[in-house]
ZAMARGU-4260 file (C-alpha; in steps of 0.2 Angstrom, whole numbers, plus 5000, padded with zeros to 4 digits):
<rodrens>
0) 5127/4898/5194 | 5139/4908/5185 | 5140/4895/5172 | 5121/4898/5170 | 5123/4917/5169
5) 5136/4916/5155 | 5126/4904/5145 | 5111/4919/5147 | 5122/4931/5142 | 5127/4921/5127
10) 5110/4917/5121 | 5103/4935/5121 | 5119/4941/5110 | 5115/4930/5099 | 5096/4932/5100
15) 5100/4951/5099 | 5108/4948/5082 | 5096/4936/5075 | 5082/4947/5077 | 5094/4965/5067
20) 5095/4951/5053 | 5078/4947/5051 | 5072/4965/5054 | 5086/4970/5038 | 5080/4956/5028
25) 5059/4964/5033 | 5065/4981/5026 | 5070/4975/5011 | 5091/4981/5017 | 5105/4972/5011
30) 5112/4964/5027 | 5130/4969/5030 | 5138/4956/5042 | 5150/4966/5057 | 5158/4961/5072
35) 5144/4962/5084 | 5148/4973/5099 | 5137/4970/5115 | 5132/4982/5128 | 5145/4982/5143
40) 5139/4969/5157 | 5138/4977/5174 | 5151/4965/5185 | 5143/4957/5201 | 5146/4966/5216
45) 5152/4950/5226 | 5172/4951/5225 | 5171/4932/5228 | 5161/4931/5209 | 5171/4929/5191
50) 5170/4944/5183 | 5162/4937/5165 | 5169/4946/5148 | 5159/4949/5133 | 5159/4937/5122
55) 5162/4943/5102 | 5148/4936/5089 | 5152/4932/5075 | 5169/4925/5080 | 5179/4928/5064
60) 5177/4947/5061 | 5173/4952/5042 | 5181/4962/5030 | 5176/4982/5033 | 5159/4987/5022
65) 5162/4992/5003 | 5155/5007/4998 | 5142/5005/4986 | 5150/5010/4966 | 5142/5025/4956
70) 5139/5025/4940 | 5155/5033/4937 | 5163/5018/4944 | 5153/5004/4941 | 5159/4986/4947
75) 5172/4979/4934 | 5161/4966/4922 | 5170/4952/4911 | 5178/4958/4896 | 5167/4951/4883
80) 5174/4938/4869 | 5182/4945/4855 | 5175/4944/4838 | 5176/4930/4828 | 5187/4935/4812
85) 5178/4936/4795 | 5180/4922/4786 | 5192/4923/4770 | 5184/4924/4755 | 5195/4914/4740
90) 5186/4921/4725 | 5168/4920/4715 | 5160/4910/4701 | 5152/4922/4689 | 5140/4921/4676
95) 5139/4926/4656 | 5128/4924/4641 | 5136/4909/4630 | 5133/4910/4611 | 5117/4897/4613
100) 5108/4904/4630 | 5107/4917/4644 | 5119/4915/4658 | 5125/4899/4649 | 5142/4900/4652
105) 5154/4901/4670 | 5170/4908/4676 | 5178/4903/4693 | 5192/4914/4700 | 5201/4907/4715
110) 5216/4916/4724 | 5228/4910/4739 | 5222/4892/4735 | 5230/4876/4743 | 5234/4863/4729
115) 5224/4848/4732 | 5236/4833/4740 | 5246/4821/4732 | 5233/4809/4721 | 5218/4821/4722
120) 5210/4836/4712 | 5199/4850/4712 | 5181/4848/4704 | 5168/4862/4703 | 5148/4857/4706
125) 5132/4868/4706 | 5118/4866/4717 | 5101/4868/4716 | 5087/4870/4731 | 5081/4854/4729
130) 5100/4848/4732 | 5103/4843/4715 | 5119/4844/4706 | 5129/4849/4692 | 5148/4843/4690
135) 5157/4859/4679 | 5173/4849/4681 | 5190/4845/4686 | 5202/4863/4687 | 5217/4864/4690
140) 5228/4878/4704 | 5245/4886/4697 | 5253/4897/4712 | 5237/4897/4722 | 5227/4904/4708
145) 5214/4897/4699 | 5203/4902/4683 | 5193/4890/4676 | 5179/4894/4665 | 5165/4884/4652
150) 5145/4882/4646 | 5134/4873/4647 | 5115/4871/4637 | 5108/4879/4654 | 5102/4895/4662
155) 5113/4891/4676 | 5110/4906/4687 | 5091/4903/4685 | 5093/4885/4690 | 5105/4885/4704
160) 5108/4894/4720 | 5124/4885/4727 | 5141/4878/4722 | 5156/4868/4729 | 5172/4864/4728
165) 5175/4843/4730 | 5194/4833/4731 | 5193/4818/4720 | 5204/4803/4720 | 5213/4804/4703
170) 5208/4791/4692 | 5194/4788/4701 | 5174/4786/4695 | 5166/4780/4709 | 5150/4793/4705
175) 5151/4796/4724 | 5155/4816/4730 | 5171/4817/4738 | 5174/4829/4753 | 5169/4847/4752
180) 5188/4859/4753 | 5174/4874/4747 | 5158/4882/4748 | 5150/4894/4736 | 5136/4904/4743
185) 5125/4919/4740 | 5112/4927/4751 | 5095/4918/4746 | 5085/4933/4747 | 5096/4945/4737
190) 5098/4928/4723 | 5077/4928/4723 | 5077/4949/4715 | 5095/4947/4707 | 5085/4933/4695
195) 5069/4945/4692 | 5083/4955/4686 | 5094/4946/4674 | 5082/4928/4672 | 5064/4930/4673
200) 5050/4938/4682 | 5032/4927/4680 | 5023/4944/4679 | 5029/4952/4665 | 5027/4949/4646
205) 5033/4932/4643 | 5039/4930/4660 | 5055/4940/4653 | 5068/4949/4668 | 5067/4967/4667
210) 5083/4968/4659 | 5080/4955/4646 | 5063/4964/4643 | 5071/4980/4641 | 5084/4974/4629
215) 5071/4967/4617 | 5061/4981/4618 | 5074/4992/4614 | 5079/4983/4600 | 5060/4985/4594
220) 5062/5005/4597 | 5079/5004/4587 | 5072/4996/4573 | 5056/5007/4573 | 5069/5022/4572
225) 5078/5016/4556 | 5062/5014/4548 | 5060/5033/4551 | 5074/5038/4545 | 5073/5028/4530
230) 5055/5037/4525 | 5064/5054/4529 | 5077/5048/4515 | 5061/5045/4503 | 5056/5063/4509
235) 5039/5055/4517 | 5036/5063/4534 | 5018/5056/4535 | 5027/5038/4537 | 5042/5044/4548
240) 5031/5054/4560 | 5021/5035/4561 | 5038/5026/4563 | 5040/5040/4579 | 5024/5038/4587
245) 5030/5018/4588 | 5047/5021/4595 | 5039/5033/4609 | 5026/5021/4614 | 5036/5004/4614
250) 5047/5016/4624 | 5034/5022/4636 | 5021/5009/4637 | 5003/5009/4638 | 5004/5016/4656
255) 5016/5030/4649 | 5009/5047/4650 | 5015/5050/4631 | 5007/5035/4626 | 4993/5036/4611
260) 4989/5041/4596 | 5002/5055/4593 | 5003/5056/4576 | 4986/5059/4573 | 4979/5044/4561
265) 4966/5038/4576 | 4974/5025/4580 | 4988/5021/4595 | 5000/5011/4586 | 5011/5001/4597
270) 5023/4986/4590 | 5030/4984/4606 | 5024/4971/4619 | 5014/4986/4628 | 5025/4985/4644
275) 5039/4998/4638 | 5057/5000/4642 | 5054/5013/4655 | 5044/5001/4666 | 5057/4986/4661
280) 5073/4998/4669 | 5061/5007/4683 | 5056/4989/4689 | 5076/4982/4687 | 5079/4998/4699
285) 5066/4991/4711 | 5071/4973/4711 | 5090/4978/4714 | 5086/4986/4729 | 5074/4973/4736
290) 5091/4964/4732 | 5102/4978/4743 | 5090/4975/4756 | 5091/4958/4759 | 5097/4948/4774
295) 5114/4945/4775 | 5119/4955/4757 | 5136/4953/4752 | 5152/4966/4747 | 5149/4961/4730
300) 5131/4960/4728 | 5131/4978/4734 | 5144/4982/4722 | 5137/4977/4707 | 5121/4982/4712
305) 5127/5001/4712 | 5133/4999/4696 | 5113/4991/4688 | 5107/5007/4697 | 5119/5019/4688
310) 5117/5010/4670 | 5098/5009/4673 | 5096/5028/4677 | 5108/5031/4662 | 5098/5023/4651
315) 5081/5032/4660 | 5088/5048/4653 | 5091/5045/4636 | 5075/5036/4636 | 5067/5053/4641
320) 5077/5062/4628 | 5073/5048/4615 | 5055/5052/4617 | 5059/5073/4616 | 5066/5069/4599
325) 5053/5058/4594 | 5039/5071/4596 | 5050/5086/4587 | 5050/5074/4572 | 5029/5072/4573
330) 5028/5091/4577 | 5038/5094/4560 | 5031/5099/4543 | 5042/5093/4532 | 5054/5077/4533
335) 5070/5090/4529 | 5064/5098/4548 | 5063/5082/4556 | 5079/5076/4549 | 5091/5083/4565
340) 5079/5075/4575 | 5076/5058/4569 | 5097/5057/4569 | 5099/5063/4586 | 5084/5049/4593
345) 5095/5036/4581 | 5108/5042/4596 | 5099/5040/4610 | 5093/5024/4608 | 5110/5018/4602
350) 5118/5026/4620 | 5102/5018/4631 | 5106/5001/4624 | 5125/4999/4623 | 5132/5015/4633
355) 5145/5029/4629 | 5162/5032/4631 | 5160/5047/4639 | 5179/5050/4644 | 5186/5043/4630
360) 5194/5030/4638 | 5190/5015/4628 | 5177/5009/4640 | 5161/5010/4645 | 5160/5009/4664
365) 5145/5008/4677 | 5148/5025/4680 | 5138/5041/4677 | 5134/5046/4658 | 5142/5031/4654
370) 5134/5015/4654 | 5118/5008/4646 | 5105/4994/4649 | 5119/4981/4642 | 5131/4986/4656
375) 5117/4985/4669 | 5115/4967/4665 | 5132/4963/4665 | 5132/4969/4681 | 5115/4963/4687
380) 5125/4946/4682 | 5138/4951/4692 | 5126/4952/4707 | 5123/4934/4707 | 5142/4930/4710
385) 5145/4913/4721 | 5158/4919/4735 | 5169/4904/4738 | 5173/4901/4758 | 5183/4888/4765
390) 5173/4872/4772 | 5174/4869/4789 | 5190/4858/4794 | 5199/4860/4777 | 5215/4871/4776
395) 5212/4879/4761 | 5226/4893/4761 | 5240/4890/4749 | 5256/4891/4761 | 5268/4904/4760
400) 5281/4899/4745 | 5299/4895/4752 | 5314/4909/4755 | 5326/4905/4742 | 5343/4902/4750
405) 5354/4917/4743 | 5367/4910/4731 | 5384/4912/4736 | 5393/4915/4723 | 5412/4920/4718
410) 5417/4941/4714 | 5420/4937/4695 | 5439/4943/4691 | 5441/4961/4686 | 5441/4962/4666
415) 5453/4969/4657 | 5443/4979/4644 | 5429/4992/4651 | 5413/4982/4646 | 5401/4994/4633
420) 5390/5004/4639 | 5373/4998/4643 | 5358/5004/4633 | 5348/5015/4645 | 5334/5007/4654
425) 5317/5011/4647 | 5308/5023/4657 | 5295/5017/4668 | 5275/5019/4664 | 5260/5020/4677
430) 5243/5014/4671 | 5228/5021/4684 | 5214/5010/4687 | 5201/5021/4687 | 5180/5021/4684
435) 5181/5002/4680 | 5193/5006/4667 | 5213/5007/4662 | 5220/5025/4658 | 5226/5023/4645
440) 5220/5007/4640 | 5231/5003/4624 | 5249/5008/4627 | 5264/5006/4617 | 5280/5003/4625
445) 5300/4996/4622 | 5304/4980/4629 | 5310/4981/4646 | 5297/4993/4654 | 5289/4992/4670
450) 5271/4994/4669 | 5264/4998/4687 | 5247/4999/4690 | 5238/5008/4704 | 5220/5004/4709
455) 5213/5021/4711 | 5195/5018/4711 | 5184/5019/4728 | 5182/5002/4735 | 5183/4987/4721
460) 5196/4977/4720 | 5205/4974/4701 | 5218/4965/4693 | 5228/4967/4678 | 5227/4947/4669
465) 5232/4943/4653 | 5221/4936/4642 | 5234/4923/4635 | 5236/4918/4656 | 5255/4926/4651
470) 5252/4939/4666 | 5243/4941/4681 | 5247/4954/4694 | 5233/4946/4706 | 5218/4958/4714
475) 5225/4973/4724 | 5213/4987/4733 | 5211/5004/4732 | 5228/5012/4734 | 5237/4999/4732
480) 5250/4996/4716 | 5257/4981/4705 | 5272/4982/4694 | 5277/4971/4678 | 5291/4971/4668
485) 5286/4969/4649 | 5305/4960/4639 | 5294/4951/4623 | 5289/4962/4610 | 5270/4958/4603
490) 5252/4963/4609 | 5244/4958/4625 | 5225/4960/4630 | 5223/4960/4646 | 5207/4962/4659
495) 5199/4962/4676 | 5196/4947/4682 | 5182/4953/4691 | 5176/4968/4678 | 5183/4961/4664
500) 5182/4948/4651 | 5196/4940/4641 | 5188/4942/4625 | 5192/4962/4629 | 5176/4967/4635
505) 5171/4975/4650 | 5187/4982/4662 | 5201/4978/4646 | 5215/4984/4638 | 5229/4983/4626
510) 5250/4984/4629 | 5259/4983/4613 | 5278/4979/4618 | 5292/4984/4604 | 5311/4981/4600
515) 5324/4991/4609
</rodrens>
């Protein structure tokens, strides 16, 4: 019997907590589990009788209830994985103008570059959209650096939209590709507007690129302005004022609002293709930023792009003022009246096409008042760089070179004459890399200078590289300095390899070493 009664007891504990659980769980309550504690049990009055305990449900008693966090002190969540590191960029394979075609010729510049193992080299392919190829060659690495350059019969930033680095057997023409230590790549969306820009654009006059376009039809305004200066000399205003309304609608175009018949012979005269270099420069603006905005756009796309933008509007100005003179010299009586103004438009046009050296540096810069329609398509070539990247699985980062065991070396024997005095140390000399440009940018110094030089422009990297190969200081940022000492007299051009050309153009300049 009192077995029987505990058993009871036992079932309606455990029926009582069933029945909290499920009416929780009903009520939508999180259900907290807790040592159950059941209602005392009156003991039976017979002394004879075993008094029955309560019996504890669950047995094991759980941890005490949590308060619920606030949002002050919300529960601790996995710390999320850190960000993969950007991968290192080694250098870019630009584009230039050869002597037989546009964007003919190439120049790869590598930096911190692994030499290729023992019985391999390097070679450098292109690579269309259709996965067809173009071998540039077998280049070499000296210190981790490479600059390898040629041309080719071929647009060759028109026609392809990749590159790669390969390792080849030496002596070896098997025609097969080797493995891939590089990968050169650019944005496909921004390379798409980069090409309106500097190749071709199928809507516009001969499906020219609005910088190409602009450059002829400058070219056409130019000549058009020599012819007006020429009937001035013969004292003719009648021609020169027809020479003028030519230059202002080649400049404007037929959707200019100066276009027409301006100097009054009832007819709109226009030798140009009708497009004008307004809408040439306004459209490479447009196609530059559709460039900017594209997915994935790159450091130096939106570098170079900055710099078309800055040329372009330079070149809008002088355009505008081109057109000012242009009109003066139809609104004039008499061809000594119009003389002032047919030489200043001469001017103009000169400084929309090719730029100023407005700071009397030397250089004409992608900078404000500065640079012209020619330094926009430098730049819009620039634009359409190939940044090199390490393939996947390829250790491509030249190792660190060796600590050179200090030489021990015996205190020579005190001599017995006082040695002569040494000639004074020349003094030192700073070159500021500033604008795009070197200040100054043809110096004159004794053998045995130090030439330092300090990047102080806002963001691009530059170097100081001989054009001879005799010097490299390697790129440095902004703020950061390189120092040469200069012991051969002769002359030295040097450049930036990444503004810069080894012909002098560009981000150049000149040190001219002497004798003690």
């Amino acid at each position: 019997m009192l077995n029987l009664k505990k058993a009871r007891i036992l079932f309606l504990l455990l029926l009582l907590l069933l029945t909290a659980v499920a009416c929780a769980e009903d009520e939508g309550e999180p259900v907290v589990e807790e040592t159950a504690v059941p209602e005392q049990v009156e003991a039976p009055t017979d002394e004879s009788s075993e008094v029955v305990e309560p019996t504890a449900v669950p047995t094991e008693e759980p941890a005490a209830e949590a308060p619920a966090p606030t949002e002050q002190e919300a529960e601790p969540t996995a710390e999320p994985a850190p960000a993969e590191p950007a991968a290192e960029r080694f250098g870019i394979l630009r584009f230039r103008d050869s002597d037989a075609i546009s964007s003919g010729s190439f120049q790869l510049l590598l930096e911190g570059v692994a030499p290729p193992p023992a019985g391999a080299h390097y070679e450098l392919w292109l690579v269309d959209d259709s996965f067809n190829t173009l071998n540039l060659g077998a280049f070499e690495v000296a210190d981790g650096n490479v600059q390898f350059s040629g041309a080719v019969e071929q647009n060759l930033l028109a026609a392809y939209s990749g590159a790669f680095v390969s390792l080849e057997p030496d002596n070896v023409d098997d025609g097969e590709i080797g493995a891939i230590a590089f990968n050169g790549t650019i944005p496909a969306g921004s390379l798409l507007h980069i090409r309106h820009v500097v190749t071709a654009f199928p809507a516009n006059p001969d499906a020219n690129a609005f910088l190409i376009g602009a450059q002829g039809q400058l070219h056409h305004a130019m000549e058009h302005a020599g012819f007006l200066l020429d009937e001035l000399a013969n004292d003719n205003i009648r021609e020169a004022q027809r020479h003028a309304e030519h230059v202002i609608n080649i400049l404007d175009g037929e959707t200019g609002s100066n276009f027409g018949d301006l100097d009054g012979d009832t007819i709109a005269q226009n030798p140009g293709d009708g497009f004008g270099v307004r809408t040439y420069l306004e459209g490479a603006k447009e196609h530059t930023n559709l460039a900017l905005g594209a997915e994935g756009v790159t450091a130096e796309v939106e570098l170079h792009a900055g710099h078309v933008l800055i040329s372009s509007d330079n070149a809008l100005g002088r355009i505008d003022a081109a057109i000012t003179e242009a009109l003066r010299v139809i609104a004039s009586d008499s061809a000594g009246e119009a003389q002032d103004a047919a030489e200043t438009l001469a001017v103009l046009l000169d400084a929309a096409l090719n730029g100023v050296d407005a700071n009397g540096d030397g250089n004409v810069a992608p900078i404000a008042d500065e640079g012209g329609i020619l330094t926009a398509y430098v730049h819009g070539q620039n634009m359409g760089s190939l940044e090199f990247f390490a393939a996947d699985g390829f250790n491509a980062v030249a190792p660190a070179p060796a600590e050179e065991a200090a030489a021990v070396e015996e205190a020579p024997p005190a001599p017995t004459e006082a040695p002569a005095e040494a000639p004074a140390a020349a003094a030192p000399v700073t070159v500021e890399m500033a604008n795009f440009a070197y200040v100054s940018n043809d110096i004159t110094v004794p053998a045995g200078t130090a030439v330092t030089w300090v990047n102080k422009d806002s963001g691009p990297r530059h170097s100081a590289t001989a054009a001879d190969g005799s010097f490299d200081t390697g790129l440095f940022d902004t703020g950061e300095q390189s120092t040469l000492t200069f012991d051969t007299p002769g002359a030295n051009v040097y450049y930036c390899t990444l503004h810069g050309s080894p012909d002098g153009s560009g981000m150049a300049a000149t040190i001219t070493v002497t004798d003690q």
